[in-house]
C-alpha positions in Angstrom: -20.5 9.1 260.4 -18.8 11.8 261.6 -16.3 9.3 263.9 -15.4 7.2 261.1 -14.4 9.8 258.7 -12.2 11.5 261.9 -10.9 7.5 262.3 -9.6 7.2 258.7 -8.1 10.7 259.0 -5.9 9.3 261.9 -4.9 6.2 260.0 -4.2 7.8 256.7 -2.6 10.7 258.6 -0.5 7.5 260.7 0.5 5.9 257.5 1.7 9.1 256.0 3.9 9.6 258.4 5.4 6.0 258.5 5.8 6.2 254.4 7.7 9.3 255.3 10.1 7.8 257.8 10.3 5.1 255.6 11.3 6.8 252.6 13.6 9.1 254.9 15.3 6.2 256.6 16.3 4.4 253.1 17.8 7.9 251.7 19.4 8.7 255.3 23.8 7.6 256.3 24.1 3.8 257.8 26.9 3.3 259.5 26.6 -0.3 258.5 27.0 0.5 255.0 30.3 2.4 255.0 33.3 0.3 253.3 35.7 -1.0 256.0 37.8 -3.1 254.6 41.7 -2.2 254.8 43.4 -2.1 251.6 46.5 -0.4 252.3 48.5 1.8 255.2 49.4 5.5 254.9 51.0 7.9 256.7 48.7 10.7 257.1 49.6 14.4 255.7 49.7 17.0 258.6 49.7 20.7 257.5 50.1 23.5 260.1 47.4 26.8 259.4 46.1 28.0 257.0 47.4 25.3 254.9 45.3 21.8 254.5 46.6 18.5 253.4 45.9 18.1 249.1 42.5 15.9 248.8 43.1 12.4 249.3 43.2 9.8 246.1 42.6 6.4 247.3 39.1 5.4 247.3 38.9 2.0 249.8 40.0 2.4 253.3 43.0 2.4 254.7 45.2 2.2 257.7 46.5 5.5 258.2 49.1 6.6 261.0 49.0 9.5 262.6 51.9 10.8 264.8 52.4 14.1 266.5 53.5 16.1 269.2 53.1 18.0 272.1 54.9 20.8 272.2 54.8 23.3 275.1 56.3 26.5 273.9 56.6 31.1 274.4 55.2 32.1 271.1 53.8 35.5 270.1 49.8 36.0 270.9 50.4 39.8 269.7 53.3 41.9 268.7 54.5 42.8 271.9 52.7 40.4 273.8 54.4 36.2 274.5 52.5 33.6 276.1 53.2 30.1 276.9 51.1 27.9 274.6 50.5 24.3 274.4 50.1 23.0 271.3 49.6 20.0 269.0 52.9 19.9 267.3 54.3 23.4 268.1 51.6 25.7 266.6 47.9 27.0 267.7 46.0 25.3 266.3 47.1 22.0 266.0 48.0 20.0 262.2 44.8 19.3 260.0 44.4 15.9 259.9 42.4 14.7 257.0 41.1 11.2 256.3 38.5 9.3 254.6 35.2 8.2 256.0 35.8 4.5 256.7 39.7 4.4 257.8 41.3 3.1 260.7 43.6 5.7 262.4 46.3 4.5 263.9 47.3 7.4 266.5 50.7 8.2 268.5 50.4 11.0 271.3 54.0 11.9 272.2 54.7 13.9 275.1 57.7 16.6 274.6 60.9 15.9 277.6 61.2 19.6 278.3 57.0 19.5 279.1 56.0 20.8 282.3 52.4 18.4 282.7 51.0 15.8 281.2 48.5 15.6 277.6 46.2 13.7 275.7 43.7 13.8 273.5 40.1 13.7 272.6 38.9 13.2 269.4 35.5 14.5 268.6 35.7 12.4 265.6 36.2 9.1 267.3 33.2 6.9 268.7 34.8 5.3 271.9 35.9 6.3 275.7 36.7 10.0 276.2 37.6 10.6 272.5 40.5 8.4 273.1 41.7 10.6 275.9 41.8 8.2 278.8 44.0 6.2 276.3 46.7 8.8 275.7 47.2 10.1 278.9 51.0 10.8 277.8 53.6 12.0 280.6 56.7 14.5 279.5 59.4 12.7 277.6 56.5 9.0 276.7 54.2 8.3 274.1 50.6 6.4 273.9 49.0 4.9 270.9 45.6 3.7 270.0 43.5 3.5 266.8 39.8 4.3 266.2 37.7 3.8 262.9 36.4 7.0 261.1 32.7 6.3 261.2 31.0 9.6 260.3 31.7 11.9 257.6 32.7 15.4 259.0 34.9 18.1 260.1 35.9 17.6 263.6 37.4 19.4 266.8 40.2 17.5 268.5 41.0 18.7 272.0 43.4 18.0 275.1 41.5 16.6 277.6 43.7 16.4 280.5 42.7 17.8 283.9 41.7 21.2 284.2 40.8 20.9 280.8 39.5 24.0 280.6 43.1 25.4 281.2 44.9 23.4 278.5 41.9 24.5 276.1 42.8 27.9 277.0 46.3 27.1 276.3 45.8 26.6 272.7 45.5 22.5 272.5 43.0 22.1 269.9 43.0 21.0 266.2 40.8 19.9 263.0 40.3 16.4 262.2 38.3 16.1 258.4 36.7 13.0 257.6 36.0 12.7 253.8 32.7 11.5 252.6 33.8 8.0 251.1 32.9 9.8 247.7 35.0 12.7 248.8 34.6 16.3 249.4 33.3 18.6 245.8 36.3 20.0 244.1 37.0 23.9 245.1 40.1 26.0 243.8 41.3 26.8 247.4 41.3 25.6 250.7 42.3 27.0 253.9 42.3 26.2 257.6 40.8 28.5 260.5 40.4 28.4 264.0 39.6 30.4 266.8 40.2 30.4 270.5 39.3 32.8 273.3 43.0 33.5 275.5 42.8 34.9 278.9 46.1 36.5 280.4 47.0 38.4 283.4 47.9 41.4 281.6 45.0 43.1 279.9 44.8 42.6 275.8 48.4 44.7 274.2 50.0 44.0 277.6 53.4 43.7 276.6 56.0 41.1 277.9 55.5 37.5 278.6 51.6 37.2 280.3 50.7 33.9 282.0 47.1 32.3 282.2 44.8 34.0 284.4 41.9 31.0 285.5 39.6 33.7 287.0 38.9 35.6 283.6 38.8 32.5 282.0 36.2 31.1 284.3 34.4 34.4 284.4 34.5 33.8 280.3 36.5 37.8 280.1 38.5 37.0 277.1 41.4 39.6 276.8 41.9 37.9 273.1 39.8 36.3 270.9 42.0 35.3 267.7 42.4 33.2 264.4 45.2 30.6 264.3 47.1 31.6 267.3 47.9 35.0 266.8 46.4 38.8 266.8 45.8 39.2 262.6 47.8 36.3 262.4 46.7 36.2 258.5 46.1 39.8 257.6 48.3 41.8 255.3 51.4 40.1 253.7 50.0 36.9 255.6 46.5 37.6 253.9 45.2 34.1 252.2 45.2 34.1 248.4 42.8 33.9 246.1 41.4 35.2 242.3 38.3 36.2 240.6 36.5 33.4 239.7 38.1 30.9 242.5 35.9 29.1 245.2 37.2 29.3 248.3 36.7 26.9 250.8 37.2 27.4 254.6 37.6 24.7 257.0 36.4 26.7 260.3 37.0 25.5 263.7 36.7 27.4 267.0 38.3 26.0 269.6 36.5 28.0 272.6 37.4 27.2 275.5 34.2 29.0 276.0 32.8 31.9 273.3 30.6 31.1 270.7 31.5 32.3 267.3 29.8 34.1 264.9 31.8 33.6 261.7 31.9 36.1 258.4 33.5 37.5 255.9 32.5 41.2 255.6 31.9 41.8 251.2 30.9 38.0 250.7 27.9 35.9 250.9 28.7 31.9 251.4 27.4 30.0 248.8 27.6 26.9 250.5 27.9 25.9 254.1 28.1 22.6 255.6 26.3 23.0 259.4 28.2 22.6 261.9 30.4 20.4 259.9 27.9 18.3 259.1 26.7 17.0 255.7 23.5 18.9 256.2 24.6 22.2 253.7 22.6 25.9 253.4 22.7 28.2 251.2 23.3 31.8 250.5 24.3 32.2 254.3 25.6 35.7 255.6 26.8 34.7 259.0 27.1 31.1 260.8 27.1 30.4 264.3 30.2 27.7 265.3 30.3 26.6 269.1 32.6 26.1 271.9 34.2 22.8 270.5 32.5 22.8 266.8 33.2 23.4 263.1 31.7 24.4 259.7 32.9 24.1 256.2 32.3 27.2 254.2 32.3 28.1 250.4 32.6 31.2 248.3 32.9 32.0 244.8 35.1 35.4 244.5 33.5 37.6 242.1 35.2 40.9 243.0 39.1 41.7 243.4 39.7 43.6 246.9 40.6 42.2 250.7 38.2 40.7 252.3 37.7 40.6 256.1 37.1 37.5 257.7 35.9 38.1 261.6 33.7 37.1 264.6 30.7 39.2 264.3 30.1 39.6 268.0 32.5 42.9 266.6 34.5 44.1 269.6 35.8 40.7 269.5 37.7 41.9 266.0 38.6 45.2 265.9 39.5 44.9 269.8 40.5 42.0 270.8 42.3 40.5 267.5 39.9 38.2 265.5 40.2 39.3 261.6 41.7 37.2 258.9 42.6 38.6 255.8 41.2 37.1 251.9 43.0 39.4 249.7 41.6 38.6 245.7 42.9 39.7 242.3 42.2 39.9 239.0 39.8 42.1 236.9 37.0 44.3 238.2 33.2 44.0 237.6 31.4 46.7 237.8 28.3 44.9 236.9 28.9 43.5 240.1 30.4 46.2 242.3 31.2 49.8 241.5 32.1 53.0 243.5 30.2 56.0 242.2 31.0 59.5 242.4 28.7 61.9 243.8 
């Protein structure tokens, strides 16, 4: 009697669990479903950080060309400190790409005359070979072209995968592709665009001068910077981003690497949203998210409070010593209810 009941157990328990899967499968993303179908061409709108292209409009696929640049170039990393970068159309990080779930990006890699090695590209974003990269192997002074179909909703990394990669990682050749759910993205007052990277130079961190790559703290992972969009405070003070009382924010984070793992926040603020890993799995009320080597999230705040807000890698010498804070500065009317200094 005893074996029979423990029998039907199993099945029902068996049953259960395929109803589930089931259930879960009919409510889960099918490629298979997704609209492709071209309707039109576009040429895609490429913004440099913070700034990200306006929320597309269109609602069927289309064909949507994408063009840009490498660009090998001295910039500032600090103050008093150059280094050479390579970058995705002359900044760190490279232009925010954003398309819609279902498109078919036509891509042109072009190679600048004056660089010194060749680039490509991988797109994290694009199902196929090497992210594309063994199609854009690009030479100084040519271009390469291929096309790849936006399966997955998401926000993506893009990356130069050219041989050592690590080095042209470390160089600053990394971007954000966003794929648009084909329903789109929920509406938010702002929008900004993030990324971090971990530099390693000969000189030690406020060395001043022109520093070159130095491969042996970069394989022993001994950052000497670890900085937002290219640049120590690159978007603090008068470069702060923003925002009012009462706005959602929305933060499209990536992190470049070529090796730390971030732990993004912004000190004074809870997210109210964030999209894992860049994912369309979202939590909730989130203090601090984790973003690898290579990966992304999508976060959003309401501002409730006027005041600057800190945005920084939590692993904490990483911002007050080697450079990774970005600035929110809000205005508009206090709340006490909400946040008050007393006096003793």
């Amino acid at each position: 009697m005893k074996k029979s009941w423990l029998i039907i157990m199993v099945v029902a328990a068996v049953a259960s669990i395929q109803t589930a899967c089931k259930s879960n499968a009919s409510t889960s993303f099918n490629i298979e479903n997704i609209d492709t179908v071209i309707t039109g061409e576009v040429n895609a709108e490429l913004t440099d950080a913070p700034l990200v292209p306006k929320p597309l409009t269109y609602t069927s696929p289309k064909k949507v060309k994408v063009e840009i640049e490498v660009i090998e170039k001295v910039m500032k990393i600090a103050d008093s400190t150059d280094y050479t970068f390579w970058t995705f159309g002359g900044k760190v990080p490279g232009k925010f790409i954003r398309v819609r779930q279902g498109d078919l990006i036509d891509f042109t890699l072009k190679n600048a005359p004056d660089s010194k090695v060749p680039h490509n590209i991988d797109f994290h974003a694009a199902t196929g070979p090497g992210g594309g990269a063994a199609a854009t192997a690009t030479a100084p002074g040519q271009s390469t072209r291929f096309q790849f179909r936006a399966l997955q909703p998401g926000l993506y990394v893009y990356h130069c995968a050219t041989g050592p990669v690590g080095m042209h990682i470390a160089n600053g050749m990394y971007g954000l592709i966003l794929v648009e759910p084909q329903g789109g993205m929920p509406k938010v007052d702002k929008e900004y665009y993030l990324m971090q990277g971990d530099f390693y130079t000969k000189g030690a961190h406020g060395a001043k001068g022109l520093q070159d790559f130095d491969e042996e703290k970069a394989i022993a992972e001994h950052a000497d910077y670890v900085i937002f969009n290219g640049k120590v405070r690159s978007t603090t003070g008068s470069n702060a981003l923003p925002a009012k009382v009462g706005e959602t924010v929305r933060l499209y984070v990536g992190n470049g690497g070529p090796n730390l793992v971030s732990s993004f926040h912004v000190i004074g603020e809870i997210f109210d949203d964030v999209y894992i890993e860049g994912g369309q799995a979202k939590n909730h009320d989130v203090q601090t998210t984790l973003v690898p080597a290579g990966g992304s999230t999508i976060v959003d705040m309401k501002m409730q409070v006027p005041g600057v807000f800190n945005v920084v890698d939590h692993a904490i010498f990483r911002a007050f010593n080697k450079g990774a804070v970005a600035q929110i500065k809000v205005s508009g009317e206090e709340d006490p209810s909400i946040f008050k200094k007393l006096k003793n």
